[in-house]
N, C-alpha and C positions, 0 to 999 in steps of 0.2 A: 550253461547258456540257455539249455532245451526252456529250463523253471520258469527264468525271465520272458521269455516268449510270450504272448497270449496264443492261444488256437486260432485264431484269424492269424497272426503272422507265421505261424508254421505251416499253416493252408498256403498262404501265400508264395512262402519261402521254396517250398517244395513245388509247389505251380509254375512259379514263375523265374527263380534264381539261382537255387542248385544246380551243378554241374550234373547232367544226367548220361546215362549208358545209353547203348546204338537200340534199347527196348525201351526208352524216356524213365527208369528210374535210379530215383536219387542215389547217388556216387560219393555227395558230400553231406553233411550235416550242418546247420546252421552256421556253428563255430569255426567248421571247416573255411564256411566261404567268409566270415568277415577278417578271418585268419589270413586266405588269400589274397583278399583287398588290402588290409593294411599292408602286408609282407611287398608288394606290388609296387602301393602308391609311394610307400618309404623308397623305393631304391631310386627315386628321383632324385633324392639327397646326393648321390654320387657323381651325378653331373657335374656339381658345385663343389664336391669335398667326395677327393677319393677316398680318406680316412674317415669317413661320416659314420658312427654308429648306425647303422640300421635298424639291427634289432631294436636299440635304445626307441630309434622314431617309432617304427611299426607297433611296438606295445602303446604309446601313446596314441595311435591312430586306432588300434584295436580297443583299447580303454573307453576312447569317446563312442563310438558304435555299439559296443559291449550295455555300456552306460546308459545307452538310447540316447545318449547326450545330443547325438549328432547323426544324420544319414549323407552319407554320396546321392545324388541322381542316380535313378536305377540301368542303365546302362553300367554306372560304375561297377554297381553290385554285381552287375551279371557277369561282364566282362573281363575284369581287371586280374589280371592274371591266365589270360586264356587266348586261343588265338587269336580271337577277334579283337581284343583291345580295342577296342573305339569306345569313348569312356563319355561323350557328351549326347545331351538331350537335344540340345537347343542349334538350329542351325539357318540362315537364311537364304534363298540361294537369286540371282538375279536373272531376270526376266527379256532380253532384249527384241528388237523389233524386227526381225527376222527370224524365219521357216528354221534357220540355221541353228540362233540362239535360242530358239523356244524349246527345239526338242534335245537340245545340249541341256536342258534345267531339266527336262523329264530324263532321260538318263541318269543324270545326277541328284535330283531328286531318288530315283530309284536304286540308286547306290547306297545312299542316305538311311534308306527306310529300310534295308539288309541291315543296314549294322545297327538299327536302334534307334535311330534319331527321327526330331519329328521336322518338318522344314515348313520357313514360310516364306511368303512370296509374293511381291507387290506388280500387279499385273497393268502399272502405271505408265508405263513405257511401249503399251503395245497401242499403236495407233486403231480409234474409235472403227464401230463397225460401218460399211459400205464407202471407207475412206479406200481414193484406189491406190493399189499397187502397182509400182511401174515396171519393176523388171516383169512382169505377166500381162499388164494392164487389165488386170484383175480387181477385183473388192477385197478387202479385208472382213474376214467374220468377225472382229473384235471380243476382248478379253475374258466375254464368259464362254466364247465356243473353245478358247484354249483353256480353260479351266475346266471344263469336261473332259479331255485330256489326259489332264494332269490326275485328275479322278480316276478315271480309268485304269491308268497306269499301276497307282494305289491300291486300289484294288486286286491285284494279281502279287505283289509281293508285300508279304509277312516278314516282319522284320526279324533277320537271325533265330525264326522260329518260336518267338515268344512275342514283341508285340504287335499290332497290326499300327500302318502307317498313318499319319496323321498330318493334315496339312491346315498354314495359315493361307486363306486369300485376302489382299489388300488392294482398295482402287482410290484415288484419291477422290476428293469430292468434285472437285473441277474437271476432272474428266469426261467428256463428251456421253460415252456410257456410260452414265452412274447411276439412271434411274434404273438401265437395264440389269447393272450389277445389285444395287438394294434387293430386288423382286427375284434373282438367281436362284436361293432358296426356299419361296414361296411353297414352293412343292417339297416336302420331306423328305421325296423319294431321290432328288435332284443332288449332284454333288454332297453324296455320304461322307466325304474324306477330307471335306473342308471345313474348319471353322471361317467366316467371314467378317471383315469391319471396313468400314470407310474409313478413311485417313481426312478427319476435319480438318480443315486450316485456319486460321485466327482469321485472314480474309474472309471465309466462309461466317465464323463465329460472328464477327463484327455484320455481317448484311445482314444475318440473321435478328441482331438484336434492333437493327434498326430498321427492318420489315421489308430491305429492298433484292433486287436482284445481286448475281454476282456471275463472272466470268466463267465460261469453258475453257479451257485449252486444248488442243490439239497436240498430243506429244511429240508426234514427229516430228514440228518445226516450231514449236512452244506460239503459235499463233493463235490468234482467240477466235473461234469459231461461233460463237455462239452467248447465250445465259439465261437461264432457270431464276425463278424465283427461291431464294432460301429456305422460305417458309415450306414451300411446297416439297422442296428437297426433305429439308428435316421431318417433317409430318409424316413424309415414306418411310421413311429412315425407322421413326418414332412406331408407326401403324404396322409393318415388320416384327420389329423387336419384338409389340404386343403380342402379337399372334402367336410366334413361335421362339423368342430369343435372338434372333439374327435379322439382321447386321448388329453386331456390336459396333461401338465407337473407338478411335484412338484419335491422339490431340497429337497431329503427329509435327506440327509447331516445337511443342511443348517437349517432346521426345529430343527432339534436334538444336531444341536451347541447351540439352543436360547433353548430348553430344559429347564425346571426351577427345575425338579427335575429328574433330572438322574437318581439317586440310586431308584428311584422303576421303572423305566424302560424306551424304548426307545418309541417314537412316530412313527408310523406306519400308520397312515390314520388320512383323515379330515373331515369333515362335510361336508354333501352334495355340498356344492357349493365351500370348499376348502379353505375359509379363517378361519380356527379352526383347527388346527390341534391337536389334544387330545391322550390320552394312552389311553390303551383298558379300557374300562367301567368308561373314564369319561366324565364330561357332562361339559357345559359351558352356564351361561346364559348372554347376549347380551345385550346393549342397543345405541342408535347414538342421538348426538348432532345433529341439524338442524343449521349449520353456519349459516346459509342467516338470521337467528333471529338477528344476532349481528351484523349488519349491519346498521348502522344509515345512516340517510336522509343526510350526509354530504361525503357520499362514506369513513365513517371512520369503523373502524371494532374494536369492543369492546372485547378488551380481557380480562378485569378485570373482566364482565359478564361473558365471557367462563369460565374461571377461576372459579368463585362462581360454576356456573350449572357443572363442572365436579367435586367438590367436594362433591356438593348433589348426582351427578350421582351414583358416586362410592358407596356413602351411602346405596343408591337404590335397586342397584343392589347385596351389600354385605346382604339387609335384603332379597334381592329374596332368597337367601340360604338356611335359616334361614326357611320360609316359605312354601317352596318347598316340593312336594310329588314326588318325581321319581318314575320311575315305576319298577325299580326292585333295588334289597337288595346292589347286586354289585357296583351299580351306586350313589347310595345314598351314602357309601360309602367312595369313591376315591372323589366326585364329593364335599363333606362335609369337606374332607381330606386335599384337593388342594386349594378350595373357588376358583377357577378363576371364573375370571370374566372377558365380555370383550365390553370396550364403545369406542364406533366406530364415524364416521362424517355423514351426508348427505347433501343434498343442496352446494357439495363441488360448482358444475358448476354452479348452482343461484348466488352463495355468488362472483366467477368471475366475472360472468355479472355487479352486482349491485357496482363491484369494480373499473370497465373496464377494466381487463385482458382478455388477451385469454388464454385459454386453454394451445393451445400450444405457450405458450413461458417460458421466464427463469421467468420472472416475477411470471407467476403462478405457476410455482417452486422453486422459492424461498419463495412464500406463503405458498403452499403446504409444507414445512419444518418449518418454522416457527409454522406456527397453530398446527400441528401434534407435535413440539417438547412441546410446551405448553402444550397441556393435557395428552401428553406421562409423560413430568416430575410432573404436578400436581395431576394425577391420581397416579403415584404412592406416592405422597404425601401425598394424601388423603388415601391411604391404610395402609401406616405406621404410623398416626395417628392413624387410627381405630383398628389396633393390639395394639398403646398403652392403649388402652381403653377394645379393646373386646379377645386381644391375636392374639400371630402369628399364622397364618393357623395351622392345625394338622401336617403335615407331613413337616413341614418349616425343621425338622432337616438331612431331605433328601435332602433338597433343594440347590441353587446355594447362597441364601442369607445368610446362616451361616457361611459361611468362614468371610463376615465384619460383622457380627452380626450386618444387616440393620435387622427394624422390616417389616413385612410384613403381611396383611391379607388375601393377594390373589398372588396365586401365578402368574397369569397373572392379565394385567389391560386392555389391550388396545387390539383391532379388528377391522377391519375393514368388517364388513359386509355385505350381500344385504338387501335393506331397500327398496323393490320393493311396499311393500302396505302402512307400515309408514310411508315411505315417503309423498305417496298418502293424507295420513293422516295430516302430516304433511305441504302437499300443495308445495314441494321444488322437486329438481332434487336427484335421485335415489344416493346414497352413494359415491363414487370419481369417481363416469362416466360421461364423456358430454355428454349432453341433445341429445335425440335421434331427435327429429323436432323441428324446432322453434314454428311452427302452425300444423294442422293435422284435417283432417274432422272427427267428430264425427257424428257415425249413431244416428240419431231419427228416426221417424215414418216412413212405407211408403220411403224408400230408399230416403229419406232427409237427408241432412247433414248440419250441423253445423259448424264452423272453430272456433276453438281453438285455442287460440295464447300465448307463452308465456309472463305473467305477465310483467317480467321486460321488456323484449323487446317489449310488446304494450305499456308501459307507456314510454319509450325513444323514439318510434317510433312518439309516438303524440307529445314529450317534443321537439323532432327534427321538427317536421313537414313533415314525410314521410310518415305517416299511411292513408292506404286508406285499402276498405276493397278487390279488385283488388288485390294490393299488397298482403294480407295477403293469400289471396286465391292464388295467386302465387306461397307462401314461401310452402303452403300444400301441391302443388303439386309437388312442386319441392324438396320437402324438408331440402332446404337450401337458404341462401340469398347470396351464392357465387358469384354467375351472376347473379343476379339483379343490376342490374346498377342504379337504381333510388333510391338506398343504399348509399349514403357516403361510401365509402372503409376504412375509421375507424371502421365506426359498421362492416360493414363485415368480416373486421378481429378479429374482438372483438367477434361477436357472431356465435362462430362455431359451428355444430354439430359434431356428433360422427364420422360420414363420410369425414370430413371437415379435420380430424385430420390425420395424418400420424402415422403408428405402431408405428415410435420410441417414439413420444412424449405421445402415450398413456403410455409408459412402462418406460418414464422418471416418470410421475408425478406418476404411482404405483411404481416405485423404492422409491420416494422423502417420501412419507408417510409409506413404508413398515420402513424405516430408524430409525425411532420411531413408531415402533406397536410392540409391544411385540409375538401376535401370529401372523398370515398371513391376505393377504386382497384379496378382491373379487373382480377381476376386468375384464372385457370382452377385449382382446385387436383386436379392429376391421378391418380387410384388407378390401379394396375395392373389386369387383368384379374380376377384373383384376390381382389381386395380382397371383406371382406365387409362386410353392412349396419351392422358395430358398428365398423368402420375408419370408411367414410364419419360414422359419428354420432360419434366420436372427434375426426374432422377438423372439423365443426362446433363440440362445444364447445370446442377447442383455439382454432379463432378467436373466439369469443368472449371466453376468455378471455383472450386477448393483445390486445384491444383493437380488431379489426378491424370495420367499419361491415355487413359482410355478406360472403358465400362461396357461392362457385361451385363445386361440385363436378363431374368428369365419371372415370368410372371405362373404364377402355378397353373399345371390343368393345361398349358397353351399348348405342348406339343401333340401329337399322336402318340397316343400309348400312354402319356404320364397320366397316371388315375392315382397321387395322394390325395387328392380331395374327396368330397364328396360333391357330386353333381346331381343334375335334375334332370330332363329329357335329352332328347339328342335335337342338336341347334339345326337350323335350314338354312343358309344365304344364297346368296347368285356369283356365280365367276365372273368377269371381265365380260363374257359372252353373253350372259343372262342366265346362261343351266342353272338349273339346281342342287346344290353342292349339303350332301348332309352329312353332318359329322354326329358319326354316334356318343352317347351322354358317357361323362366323365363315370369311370368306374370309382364306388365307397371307397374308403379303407378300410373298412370291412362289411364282409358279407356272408351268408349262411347257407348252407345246404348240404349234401348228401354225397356219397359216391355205390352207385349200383356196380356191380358184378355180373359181367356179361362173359360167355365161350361163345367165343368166333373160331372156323377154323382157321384162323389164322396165330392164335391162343384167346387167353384171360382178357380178355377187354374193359377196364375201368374206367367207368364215364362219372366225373365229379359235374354235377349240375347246381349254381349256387344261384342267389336270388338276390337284392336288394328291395327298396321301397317301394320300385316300380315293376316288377316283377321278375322273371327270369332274367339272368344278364350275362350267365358266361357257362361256359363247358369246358373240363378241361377232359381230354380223352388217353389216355397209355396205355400200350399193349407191346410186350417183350420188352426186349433190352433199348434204352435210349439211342438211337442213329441210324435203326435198323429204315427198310422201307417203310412195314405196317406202321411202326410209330409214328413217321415222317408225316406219313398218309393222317394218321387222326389226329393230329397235332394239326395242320393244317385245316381239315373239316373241323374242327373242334374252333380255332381261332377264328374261321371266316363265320361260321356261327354265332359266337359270339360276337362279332364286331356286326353281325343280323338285328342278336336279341338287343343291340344296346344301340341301334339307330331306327328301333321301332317298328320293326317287321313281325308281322303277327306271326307268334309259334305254331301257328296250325301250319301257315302257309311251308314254314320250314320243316315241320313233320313231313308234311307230301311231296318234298322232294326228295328227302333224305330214305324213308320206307318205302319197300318194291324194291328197291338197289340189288342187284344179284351177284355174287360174285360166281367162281368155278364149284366150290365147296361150301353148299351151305351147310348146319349144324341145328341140331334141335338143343334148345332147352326150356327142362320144365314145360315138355307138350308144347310148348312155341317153335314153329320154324324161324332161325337167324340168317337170313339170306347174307349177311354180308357184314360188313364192319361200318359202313354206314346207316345201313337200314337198323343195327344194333343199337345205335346212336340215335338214329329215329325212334327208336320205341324208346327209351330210355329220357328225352324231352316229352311221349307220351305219361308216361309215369310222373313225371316231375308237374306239368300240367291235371295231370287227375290230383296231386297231393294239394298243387298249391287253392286248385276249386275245395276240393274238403275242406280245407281249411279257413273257407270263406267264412264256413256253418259252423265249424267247432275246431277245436285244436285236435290238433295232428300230432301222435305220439309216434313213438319208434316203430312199435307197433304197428301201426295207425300203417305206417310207411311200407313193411316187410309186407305186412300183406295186399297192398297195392300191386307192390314188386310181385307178386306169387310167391309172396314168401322168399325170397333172395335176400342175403344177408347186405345187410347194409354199413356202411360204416360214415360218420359224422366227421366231415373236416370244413374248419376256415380256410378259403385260399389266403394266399400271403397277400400283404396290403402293397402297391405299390408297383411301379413298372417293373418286371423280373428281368433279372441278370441272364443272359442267356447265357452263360457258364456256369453259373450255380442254382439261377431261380430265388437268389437274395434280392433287394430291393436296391434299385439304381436310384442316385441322387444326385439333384444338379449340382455340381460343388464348382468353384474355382475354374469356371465357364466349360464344364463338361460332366458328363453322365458317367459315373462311377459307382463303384459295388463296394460297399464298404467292410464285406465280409471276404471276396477271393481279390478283391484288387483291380477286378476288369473295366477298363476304361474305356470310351467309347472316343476319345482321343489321345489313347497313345497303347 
């Protein structure tokens, strides 16, 4: 099994899945745990049939994972076969309008986030801020001071020791706060443990298209309080997204028409990342096909195999049910009650490449529907079999399938999800996103890199004869092959990335597959740098009108810290107040410079000083082992430095603060007194400053450098391009409405 692997899914596997000893190492090996999962989910069969082959299932459940054919949600993985059992991702938990109910969902919620799961939460029901309260005769703080909260809480537990917890906020549009809830994440620093969306209504949709007002409601007594203009609503809404990604949208109309069982209630929020939309306290567990398996050497695509493996899929996932420990009474349940379940795609953009489609055209839209209608109609297929075998869900007589008395097992089949580490696992491209680079430096030792290149496109790149490794270092840094010209203009148009693509076509091919998904799908829709506020409002109503359940936007360069682009100075505006607000200039992707060699006594001090067009722009500083204090300590000065050099603060001014610093033990070297580990860092932007003036007059050799230094050995690294993974230092990517590492798996929502 180890061969099959790639090294990103054994990094992963051993990270994050393994059963590990009471010293965190590995106990099991890969084969062990998919051994454990299938062995696990089969013995669900005996509920139904005490004579049930098991082994027979579990090699079929093993086969499909073996295969790559197919991944569980990673709960499953982790879980399944171990105390914890608690096997789903996806969970929603309900919000009510008392002291009582609020902090009964932060408990619960925090039960949630021990076993793995991520939850979300429509904070629709809490009566608007400064509305009184009569058991106190008091105000109400309303729904974003109880989302801090909820935050908070998140914060302090780490789920089951592996992931950190992650939450949806949901408010509707006609809620009395809604402008205060748009602007909630205004600040980056504010609610880290939220993703955020408004819940549009077709009410809303419809004022908006015809330029006029529309209603507040009051939830406590559904009375109208109030009304906002539309326009003004959306343009917040819109002006947000721009900036930094959030609010996203959901059409939660839209959500509640596809409903499956109405009569126990309406749907109100999703799962963290928005493609699950669920009733309060229930849960859904997950799993996605890997197309790019079904792909034979002939560029033919096997559906009769897709077909078989969604059949087993559905199997799989109906005995995850069966099997499951939820973590509280409520959720077992509705969650027992409904049986959803929901199998999703990945490798949508591999199985492109290896087709020769792009991305954006109709072709892969017209794939994109076909494939999707296939396991939309044989997953349900596959469900109405297994109720004639195991019975129709519980609660089927609530349901939308009793009026044709179709049988059903689950009341949903079909999701599209994010499969940020499965995928990994699975060795293909992240769930229906284009492939974020074609190639991409990976750190190894010592500020070494590696170039990484996608699979299919270095075996067509040699099958053409264009592969050199020049080239591929090219596509890294550039990361694309748009303008490489020593490309054939058929691959180029053939293999696009994320960037390469235009809004609308990302939000055609999530229209094309939302078409046949029974719940919602998870999809990033990416504007370029340049994009402006009336693109992003564009790309919203464009999914709305194609049918989509909700849309994530993220425009490049907008957050803190994302530096794939290249930028120019660092920008100035005014707050709400009038202050002066300066956001330092977007970092290259790629940049050049040096790393000196410094003895503090505190040790070896290496200070990497790198440059861009505009001059000095970052420092990276390490000294001993990573977690220690002294590293903490220059890691810290090192990054408020740079976040100096890149919002335009003169480097002298930064030198005399930093030189003079004294610590208990200074050190000499090379006839210099080193006062400290700052001051070492001070001289060391000294030296980077004397190279970069030489350089004005003449080119600067290696040479040129060492003896600037007094002679101190030098050594030449590119930093890595891109936001770092703060677990590995790999490059984070917005995928599937979250910042993920496509090298260890770490996700910044889940």
């Amino acid at each position: 099994m180890d061969s099959k692997l790639s090294p990103n899914a054994i990094t992963v596997l051993e990270k994050r899945y393994l059963k590990k000893d009471i010293d965190g190492n590995s106990i099991e090996k890969p084969i062990d745990m998919f051994r454990r999962v299938a062995e696990n989910i089969a013995s669900g069969d005996k509920v139904y049939d005490k004579n049930a082959d098991l082994k027979a299932t579990a090699n079929i459940f093993l086969d499909m994972m073996l295969s790559l054919k197919f991944m569980p949600n990673s709960p499953t993985l982790m879980n399944a076969g171990r105390d914890l059992q608690q096997l789903s991702a996806c969970f929603v938990l309900p919000i009510g309008d008392s002291m009582e109910e609020i902090f009964d969902s932060v408990k619960n919620a925090a039960l949630i986030h021990k076993s793995g799961g991520g939850t979300g939460f429509a904070f629709s029901r809490l009566r608007p801020k400064n509305d009184t309260v009569l058991s106190t005769s008091g105000i109400s703080s309303g729904p974003v001071s109880f989302m801090k909260v909820f935050n908070a809480a998140t914060d302090v537990v780490k789920q089951g020791g592996t992931r950190r917890g992650a939450n949806m906020g949901i408010l509707r549009v006609d809620h009395p706060d809604v402008l205060e809830f748009i602007h909630c994440k205004s600040d980056s620093n504010e609610l880290t443990n939220f993703n955020i969306s408004v819940a549009i209504t077709d009410v809303f949709m419809k004022a908006l298209e015809s330029n006029t007002t529309y209603s507040l409601v009051n939830p406590k007594n559904n009375e109208i309080v109030g009304e906002l203009d539309a326009n003004e609503v959306f343009n917040n809404i819109v002006r947000l997204a721009w900036k930094n990604g959030e609010p996203g949208v959901v059409f939660i109309d839209k959500i509640n028409k596809d409903n499956p069982t109405p009569l126990i209630g309406d749907m109100e929020s999703t799962n963290p990342c928005g493609e699950q939309p669920l009733l309060p306290y229930e849960a859904c567990n997950l799993g996605s096909i890997n197309l790019s398996a079904f792909v034979s050497d002939d560029k033919k695509f096997d559906y009769e195999g897709l077909k078989e493996t969604v059949y087993n899929s559905i199997h799989f996932l109906d005995n995850v049910i069966e099997v499951n420990k939820y973590p509280i009474k409520e959720i077992d349940e509705l969650a027992r009650g409904n049986r959803k379940v929901g199998l999703g795609i990945m490798g949508f953009a591999d199985t492109l490449f290896m087709l020769e489609m792009a991305y954006n055209s109709e072709e892969a839209e017209d794939f994109a529907h076909k494939v999707m209608s296939v396991i939309q109609e044989h997953s349900q297929k596959a469900s109405s079999e297994l109720a004639l075998k195991r019975g129709n869900f519980p609660f089927y007589d609530k349901s939308i399938f009793l009026k044709n008395n179709t049988p059903m097992r689950n009341a949903t089949t079909t999701t599209i999800a994010p499969t940020g580490t499965i995928s990994i696992i699975a060795d293909c491209s992240s769930g229906i996103e284009p492939i974020f680079a074609l190639a991409f430096k990976r750190n190894v030792l010592d500020n070494q890199h590696l170039i990484e290149v996608n699979q299919t496109f270095a075996s067509l790149a040699k099958r053409e004869g264009f592969y050199s490794d020049e080239i591929m270092t090219r596509i890294a840094e550039e990361g694309s092959v748009k303008h490489i010209e020593e490309i054939p203009e058929k691959w180029r148009n053939i293999f696009v990335t994320s960037h390469d693509i235009t809004p609308e076509w990302h939000i055609r091919i999530q229209a094309a597959i939302q078409k046949y998904t029974d719940n919602a799908v998870s999809k990033t829709i990416n504007f370029p740098k340049t994009a402006t506020e009336e693109d992003v409002r564009e790309g919203y109503l464009l999914a709305y009108k194609l049918g989509c359940k909700g849309s994530t936007v993220y425009r490049d360069g907008s957050r803190d810290g994302q530096v794939l682009t290249v930028g120019s100075g660092p920008q100035v505006d005014k707050s709400e107040d009038g202050e002066l607000l300066i956001h330092p200039r977007v970092r290259p992707k790629v940049t050049t410079g040096y790393t000196i060699k410094t003895n503090t006594a505190c040790g070896t001090l290496y200070v990497t000083i790198n440059e861009d067009e505009h001059g000095l722009c970052e420092v990276f500083a390490t000294i001993g082992k990573s977690g220690g204090c002294a590293s903490s300590q220059a890691e810290g000065i090192s990054r408020l430095v740079s976040l100096a050099l890149r919002s335009g603060v003169d480097v002298l001014s930064i030198i005399r603060q930093l030189r003079g610093i004294r610590c208990s033990s200074p050190i000499w070297e090379d006839g210099e007194l080193i006062l400290s580990c700052p001051d070492a860092i001070g001289r060391a932007l000294e030296i980077a400053l004397e190279v970069r003036e030489n350089r004005k007059s003449d080119a600067t050799s290696l040479e040129d450098i060492q003896h600037i230094a007094s002679g101190r050995k030098n050594k030449y690294a590119h930093s890595p391009s891109g936001e770092a993974c703060p677990d590995c230092e790999g490059t984070l990517e917005m995928s599937e409405g979250c910042m993920t590492c496509r090298q260890c798996g770490y996700s910044k929502c889940s």
